[in-house]
C-alpha positions as CSV (number, residue, x, y, z in Angstrom):
1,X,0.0,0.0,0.0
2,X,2.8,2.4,0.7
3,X,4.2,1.9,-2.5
4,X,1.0,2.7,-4.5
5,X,0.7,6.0,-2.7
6,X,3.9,6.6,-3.3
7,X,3.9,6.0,-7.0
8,X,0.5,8.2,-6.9
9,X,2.4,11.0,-5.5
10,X,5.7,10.5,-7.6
11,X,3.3,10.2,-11.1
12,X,1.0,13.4,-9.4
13,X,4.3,15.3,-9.3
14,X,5.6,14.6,-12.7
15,X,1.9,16.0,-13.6
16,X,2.0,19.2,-12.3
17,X,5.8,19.9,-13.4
18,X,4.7,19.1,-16.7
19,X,1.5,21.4,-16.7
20,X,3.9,24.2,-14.9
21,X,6.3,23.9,-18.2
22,X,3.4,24.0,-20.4
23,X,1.8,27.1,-19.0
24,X,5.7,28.5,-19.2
25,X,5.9,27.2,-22.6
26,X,2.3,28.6,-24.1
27,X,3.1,32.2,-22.0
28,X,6.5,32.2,-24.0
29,X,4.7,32.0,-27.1
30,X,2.5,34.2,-26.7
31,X,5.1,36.6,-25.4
32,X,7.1,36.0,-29.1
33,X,3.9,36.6,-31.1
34,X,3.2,39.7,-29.3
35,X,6.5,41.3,-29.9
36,X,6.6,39.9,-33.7
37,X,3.3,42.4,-34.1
């Protein structure tokens, strides 16, 4: 059992870092395009 929460908490983790260098990624973006203009 402490393994699966655990592993819930390692994979909830690697979640949110990869929605934090989304947001960072999209907000870059947009950042480029509005200087292009």
């Amino acid at each position: 059992m402490v393994g699966l929460s655990v592993t819930k908490i390692h994979l909830f983790r690697d979640e949110n870092v990869n929605f934090l260098i989304c947001i960072g990624f999209m907000q870059k973006n947009e950042l480029l395009l509005t200087h292009r203009e």
